[in-house]
matplotlib code that plots the C-alpha trace (Angstrom):
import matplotlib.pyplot as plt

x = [-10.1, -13.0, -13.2, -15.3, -12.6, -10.8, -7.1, -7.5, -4.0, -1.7, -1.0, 1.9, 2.5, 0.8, 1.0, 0.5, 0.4, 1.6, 0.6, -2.2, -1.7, 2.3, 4.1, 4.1, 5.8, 5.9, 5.5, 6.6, 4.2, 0.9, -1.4, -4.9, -7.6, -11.1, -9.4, -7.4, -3.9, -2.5, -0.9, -2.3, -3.5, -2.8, -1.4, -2.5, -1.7, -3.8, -3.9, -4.5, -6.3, -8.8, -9.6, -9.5, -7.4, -4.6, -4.7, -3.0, -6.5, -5.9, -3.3, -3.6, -2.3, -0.7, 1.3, 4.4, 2.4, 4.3, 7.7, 7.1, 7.6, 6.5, 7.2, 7.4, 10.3, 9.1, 6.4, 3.4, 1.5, -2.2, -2.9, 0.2, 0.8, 2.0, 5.4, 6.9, 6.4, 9.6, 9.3, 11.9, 11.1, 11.7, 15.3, 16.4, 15.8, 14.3, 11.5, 10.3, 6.3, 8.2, 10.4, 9.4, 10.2, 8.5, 5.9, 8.6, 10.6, 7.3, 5.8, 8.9, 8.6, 5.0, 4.9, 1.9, 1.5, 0.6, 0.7, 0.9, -2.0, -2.3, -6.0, -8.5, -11.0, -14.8, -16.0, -12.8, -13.0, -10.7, -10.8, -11.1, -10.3, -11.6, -10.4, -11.7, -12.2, -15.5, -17.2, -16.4, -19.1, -17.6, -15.3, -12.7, -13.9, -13.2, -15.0, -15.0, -15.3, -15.9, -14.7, -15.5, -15.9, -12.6, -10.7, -8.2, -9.8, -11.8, -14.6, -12.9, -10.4, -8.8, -8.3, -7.4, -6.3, -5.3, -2.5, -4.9, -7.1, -4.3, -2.9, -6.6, -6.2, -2.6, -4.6, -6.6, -4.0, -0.9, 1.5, 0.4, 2.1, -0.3, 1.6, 0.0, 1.9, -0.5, -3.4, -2.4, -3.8, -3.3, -3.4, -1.8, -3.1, -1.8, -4.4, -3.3, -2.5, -5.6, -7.6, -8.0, -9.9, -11.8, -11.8, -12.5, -15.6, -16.5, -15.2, -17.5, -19.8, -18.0, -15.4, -11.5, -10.5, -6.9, -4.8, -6.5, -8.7, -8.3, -11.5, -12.0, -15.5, -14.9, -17.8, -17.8, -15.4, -13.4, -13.5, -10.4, -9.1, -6.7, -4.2, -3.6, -2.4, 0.5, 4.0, 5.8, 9.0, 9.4, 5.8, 5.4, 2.3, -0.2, -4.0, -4.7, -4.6, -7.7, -9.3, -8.7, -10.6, -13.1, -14.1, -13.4, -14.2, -17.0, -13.8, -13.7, -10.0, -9.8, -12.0, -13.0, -13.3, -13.4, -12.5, -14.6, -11.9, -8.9, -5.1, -1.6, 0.4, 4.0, 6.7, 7.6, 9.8, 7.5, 5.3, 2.1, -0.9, -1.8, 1.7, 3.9, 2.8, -1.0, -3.8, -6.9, -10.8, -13.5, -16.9, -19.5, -21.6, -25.7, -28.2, -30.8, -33.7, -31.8, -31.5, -27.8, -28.3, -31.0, -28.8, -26.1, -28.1, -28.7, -26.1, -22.5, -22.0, -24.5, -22.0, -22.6, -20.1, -20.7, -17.3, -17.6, -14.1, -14.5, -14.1, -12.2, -14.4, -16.4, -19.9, -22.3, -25.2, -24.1, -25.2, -22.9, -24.8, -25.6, -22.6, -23.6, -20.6, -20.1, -21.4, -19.5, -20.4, -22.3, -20.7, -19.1, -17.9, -15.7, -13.2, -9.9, -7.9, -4.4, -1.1, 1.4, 4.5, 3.3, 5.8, 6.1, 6.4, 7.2, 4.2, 6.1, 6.0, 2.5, -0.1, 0.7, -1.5, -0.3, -2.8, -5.4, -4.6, -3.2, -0.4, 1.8, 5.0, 8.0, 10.1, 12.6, 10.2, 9.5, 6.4, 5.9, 3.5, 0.0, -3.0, -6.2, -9.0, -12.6, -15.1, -18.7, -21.2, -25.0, -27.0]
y = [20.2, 18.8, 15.2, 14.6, 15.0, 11.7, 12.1, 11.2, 12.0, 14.2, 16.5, 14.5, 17.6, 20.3, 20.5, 23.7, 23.5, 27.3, 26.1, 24.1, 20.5, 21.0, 19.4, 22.1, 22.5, 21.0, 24.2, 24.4, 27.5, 29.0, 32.0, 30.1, 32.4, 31.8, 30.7, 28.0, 28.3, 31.4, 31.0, 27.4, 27.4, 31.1, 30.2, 28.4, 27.6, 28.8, 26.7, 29.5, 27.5, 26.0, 29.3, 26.4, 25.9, 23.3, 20.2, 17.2, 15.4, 15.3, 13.7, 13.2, 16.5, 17.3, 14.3, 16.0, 18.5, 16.5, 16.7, 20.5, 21.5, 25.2, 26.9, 30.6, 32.3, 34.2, 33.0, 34.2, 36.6, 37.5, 40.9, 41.1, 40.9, 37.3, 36.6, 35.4, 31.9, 29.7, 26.3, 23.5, 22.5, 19.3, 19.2, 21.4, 25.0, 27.4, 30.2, 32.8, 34.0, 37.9, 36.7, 37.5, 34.2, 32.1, 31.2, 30.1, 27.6, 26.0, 25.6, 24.7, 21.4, 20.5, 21.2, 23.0, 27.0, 27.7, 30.9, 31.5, 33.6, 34.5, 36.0, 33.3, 33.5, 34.2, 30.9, 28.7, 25.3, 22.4, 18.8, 15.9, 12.2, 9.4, 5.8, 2.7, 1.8, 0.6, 3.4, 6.3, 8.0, 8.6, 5.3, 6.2, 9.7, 13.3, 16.0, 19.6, 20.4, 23.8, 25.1, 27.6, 31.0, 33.4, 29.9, 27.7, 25.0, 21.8, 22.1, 23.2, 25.5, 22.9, 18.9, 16.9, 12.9, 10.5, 8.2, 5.3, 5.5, 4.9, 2.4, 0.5, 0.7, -0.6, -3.9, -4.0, -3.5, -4.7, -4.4, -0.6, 2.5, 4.3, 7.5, 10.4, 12.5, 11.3, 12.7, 15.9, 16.5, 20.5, 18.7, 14.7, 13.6, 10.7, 9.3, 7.3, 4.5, 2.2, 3.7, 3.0, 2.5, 5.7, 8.4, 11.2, 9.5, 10.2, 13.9, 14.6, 17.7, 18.1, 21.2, 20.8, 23.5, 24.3, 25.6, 28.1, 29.4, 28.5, 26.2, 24.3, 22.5, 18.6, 18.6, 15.4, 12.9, 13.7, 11.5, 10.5, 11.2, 9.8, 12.1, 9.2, 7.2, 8.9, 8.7, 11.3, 11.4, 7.8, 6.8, 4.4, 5.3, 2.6, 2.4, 0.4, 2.7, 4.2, 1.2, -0.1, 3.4, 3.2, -0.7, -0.3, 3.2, 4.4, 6.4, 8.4, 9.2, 11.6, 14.7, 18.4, 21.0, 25.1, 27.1, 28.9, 30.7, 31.5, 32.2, 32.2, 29.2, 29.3, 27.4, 27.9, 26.2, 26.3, 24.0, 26.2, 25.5, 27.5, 28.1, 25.3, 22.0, 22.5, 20.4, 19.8, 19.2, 17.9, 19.3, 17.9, 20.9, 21.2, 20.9, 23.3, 23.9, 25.9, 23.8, 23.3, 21.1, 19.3, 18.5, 17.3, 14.3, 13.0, 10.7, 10.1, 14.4, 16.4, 17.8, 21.6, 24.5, 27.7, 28.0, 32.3, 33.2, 36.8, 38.2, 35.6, 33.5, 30.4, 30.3, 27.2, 27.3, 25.4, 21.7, 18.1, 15.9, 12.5, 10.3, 7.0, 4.9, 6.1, 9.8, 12.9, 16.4, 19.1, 20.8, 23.6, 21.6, 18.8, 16.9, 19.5, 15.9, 17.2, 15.8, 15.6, 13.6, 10.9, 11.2, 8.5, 10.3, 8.3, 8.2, 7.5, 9.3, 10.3, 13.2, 16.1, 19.8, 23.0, 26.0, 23.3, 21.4, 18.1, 16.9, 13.7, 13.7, 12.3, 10.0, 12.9, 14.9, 17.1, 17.7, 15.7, 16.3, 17.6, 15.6, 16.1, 15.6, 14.2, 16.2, 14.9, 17.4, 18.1, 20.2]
z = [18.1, 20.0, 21.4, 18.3, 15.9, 14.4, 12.8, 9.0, 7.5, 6.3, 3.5, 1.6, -1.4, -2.9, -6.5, -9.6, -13.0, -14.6, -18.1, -18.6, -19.9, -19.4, -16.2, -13.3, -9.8, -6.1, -3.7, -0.1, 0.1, -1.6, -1.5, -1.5, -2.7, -4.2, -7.7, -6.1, -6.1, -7.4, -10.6, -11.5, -15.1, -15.6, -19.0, -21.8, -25.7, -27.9, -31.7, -34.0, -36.7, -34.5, -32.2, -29.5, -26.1, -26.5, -24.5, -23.9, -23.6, -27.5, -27.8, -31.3, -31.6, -29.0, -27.8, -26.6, -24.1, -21.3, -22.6, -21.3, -17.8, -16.9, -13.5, -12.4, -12.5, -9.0, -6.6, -7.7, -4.7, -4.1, -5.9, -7.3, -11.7, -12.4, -13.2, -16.3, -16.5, -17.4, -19.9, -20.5, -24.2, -24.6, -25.8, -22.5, -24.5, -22.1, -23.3, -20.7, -21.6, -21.2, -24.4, -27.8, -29.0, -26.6, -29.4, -32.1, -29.7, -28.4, -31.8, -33.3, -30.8, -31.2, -35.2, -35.0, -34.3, -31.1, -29.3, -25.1, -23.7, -20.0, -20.4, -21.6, -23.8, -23.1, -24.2, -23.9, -25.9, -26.1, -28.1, -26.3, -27.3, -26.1, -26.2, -26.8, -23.2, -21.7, -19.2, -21.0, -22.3, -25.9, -27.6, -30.0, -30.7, -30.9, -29.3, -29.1, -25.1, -23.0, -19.9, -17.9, -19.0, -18.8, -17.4, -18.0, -15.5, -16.8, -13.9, -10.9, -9.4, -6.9, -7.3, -4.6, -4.3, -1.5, -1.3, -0.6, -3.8, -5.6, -3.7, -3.7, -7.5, -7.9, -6.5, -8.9, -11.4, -9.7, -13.1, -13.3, -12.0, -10.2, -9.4, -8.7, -11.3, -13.7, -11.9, -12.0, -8.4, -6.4, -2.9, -2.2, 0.6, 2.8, 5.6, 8.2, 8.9, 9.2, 6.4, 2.8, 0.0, -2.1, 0.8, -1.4, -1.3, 2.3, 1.9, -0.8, 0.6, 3.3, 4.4, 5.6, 6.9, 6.6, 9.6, 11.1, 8.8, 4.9, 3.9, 1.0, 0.1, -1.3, -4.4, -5.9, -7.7, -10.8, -13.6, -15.9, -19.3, -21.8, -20.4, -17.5, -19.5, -21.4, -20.8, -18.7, -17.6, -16.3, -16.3, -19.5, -21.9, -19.9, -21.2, -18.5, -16.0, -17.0, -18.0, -14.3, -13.2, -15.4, -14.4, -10.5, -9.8, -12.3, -14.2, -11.0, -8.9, -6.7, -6.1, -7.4, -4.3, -4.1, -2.2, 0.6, 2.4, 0.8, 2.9, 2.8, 3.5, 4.3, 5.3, 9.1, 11.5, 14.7, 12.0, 13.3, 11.0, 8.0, 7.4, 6.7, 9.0, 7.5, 9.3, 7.7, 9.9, 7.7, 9.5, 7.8, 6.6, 8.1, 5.7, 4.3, 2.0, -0.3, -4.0, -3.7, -0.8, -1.9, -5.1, -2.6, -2.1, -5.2, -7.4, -7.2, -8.7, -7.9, -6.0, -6.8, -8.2, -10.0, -11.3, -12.1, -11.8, -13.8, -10.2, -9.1, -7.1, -6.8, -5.5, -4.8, -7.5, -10.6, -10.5, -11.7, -13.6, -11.9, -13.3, -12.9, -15.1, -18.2, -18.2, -17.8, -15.9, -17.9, -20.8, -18.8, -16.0, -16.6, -14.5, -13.8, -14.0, -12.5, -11.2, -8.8, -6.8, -4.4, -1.4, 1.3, 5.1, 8.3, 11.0, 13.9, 17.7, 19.2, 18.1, 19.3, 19.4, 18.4, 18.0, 18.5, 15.6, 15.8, 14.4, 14.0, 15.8, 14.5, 16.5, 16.9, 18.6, 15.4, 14.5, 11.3, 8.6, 9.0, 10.4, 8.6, 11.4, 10.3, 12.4, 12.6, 14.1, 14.0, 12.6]

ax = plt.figure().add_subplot(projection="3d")
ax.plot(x, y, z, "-o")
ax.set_aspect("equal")
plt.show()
């Protein structure tokens, strides 16, 4: 790191989702390749009568989605077939996707028919429902949405969310529980101490690189569904957290990114970076004449991502809509809208460089959680 770099926090939990719309896992380690985390949203219900993807942004229909909790029953590894995912059904029952009965137990506890695909479709579609909240685009509506082709994503293959956005919006709403959990975030970040406010903000178009070489690109902000404001596990059904987004924060919290180098990371002792104790640069990335970066300057989206994933990977091109308050991104590239566990880390002891990559010490001498460094250079 170069005398340029500031220290901007740490990575507080990293966060997949094995079924879409069901509750996923923590991980302590993660192959990170051009689709994001392997194995996030590599299964999905599929209502039979509808043709369409089954989502908890319905809720409507599919209330109960977070009574389910799906996680692999191995780690999942780069260019490897994915394991069977395991579900807890609501009342404790266990299904595996490799079961034959997998489809009777979940349907039995949503009373509808649903069946569990692991390849999506080629035009993927989901409903959508939208409150009566001021902001949103749509007021107590239904709407039939799309996603990316041959996905199970909403816009984008990674989601990321800091500690301080939420905490500037449990101001505004004090009696709310902002938890992360019901963002449904891949990557919780926790800055340090002395910032605040909407950092993903600042971030947008600009890279963090990850240890020592993983690289993910910050596109623009993600806006919020009904689905942050259901009940799960001990977070009470609370309208008001979305309401509180919509008025303070255009409906936006927390960000969509991709990938631009993909890597392994895995827990270590030593704490060296890319594997366990991960540290995160943001360089802030030169600009050109191409249309992508002329597009990078214009509105609170316009952040950029050509989400083709049919060879799994994710290339610049494909353009946000400007979403000033109340609008949404275009049809095929809406808000991923994920979720994860907010954890609270001590800062203590001094900074401390390991394979040039700072780090927070503890007060032990250990090397703490990750730093993310801001880097500023010129074109």
């Amino acid at each position: 790191m170069n005398s340029s770099e500031q220290a901007a926090g740490r990575v507080a939990s990293l966060w997949r989702y094995p079924v879409k719309s069901m509750l996923g896992e923590e991980l302590d380690a993660s192959d990170l390749t051009e689709r994001g985390f392997v194995g996030d949203r590599s299964y999905a219900l599929l209502d039979p009568s509808t043709g369409m993807v089954v989502s908890a942004k319905n809720p409507r229909k599919w209330a109960r989605m977070f009574e389910f909790r799906a996680e692999y029953v191995t780690s999942p590894r780069t260019g490897q077939p994915l394991p069977p995912v395991r579900i807890t059904c609501p009342d404790g029952a266990i299904a595996t996707s490799d079961r034959g009965d997998v489809d009777s137990l979940v349907s039995k506890h949503l009373d509808r028919s649903v069946h569990l695909m692991v390849s999506a479709p080629e035009a993927p579609r989901y409903e959508e429902y939208w409150p009566d909240i001021e902001g949103l685009a749509h007021r107590e509506k239904v709407t039939d949405e799309t996603m990316p082709s041959r996905t199970f994503f909403d816009a984008a293959v990674l989601h990321l969310l800091t500690t301080t956005t939420l905490d500037r919006l449990q101001q505004f709403y004090p009696g709310g529980r902002f938890d992360a959990r019901r963002f449904r975030p891949n990557l919780v970040v926790e800055p340090i101490q002395g910032i605040d406010g909407f950092l993903e903000d600042d971030w947008t178009g600009q890279i963090l690189t990850i240890g020592d070489g993983v690289r993910i690109r910050v596109r623009g902000p993600c806006q919020r569904c009904v689905m942050t404001t259901l009940p799960q596990g001990d977070l009470p059904r609370d309208p008001e957290i979305l309401r509180t987004a919509a008025k303070r924060h255009q409906v936006n919290v927390g960000a969509y990114a991709s990938v631009c180098l993909g890597g392994p990371w895995r827990p270590n002792s030593s704490g060296r970076p890319g594997v366990r104790r991960v540290a995160l640069n943001a360089r802030t990335i030169p600009r050109t004449s191409s249309s992508q970066d002329r597009l990078m300057s214009r509105g609170n989206w316009s952040k950029g991502l050509e989400m083709d994933l049919r060879g799994a990977s994710a290339r610049d091109g494909e353009t946000f809509k400007n979403a000033s308050r109340g609008t949404r991104p275009s049809a095929n590239f809406r808000s991923s809208r994920s979720h994860g566990e907010r954890r609270d880390y001590g800062s203590g002891g001094r900074g401390r460089r390991v394979c040039g990559c700072r780090f927070l010490g503890g007060g032990d001498g250990s090397l703490g959680r990750p730093v993310i460094g801001l880097v500023s250079r010129a074109a």
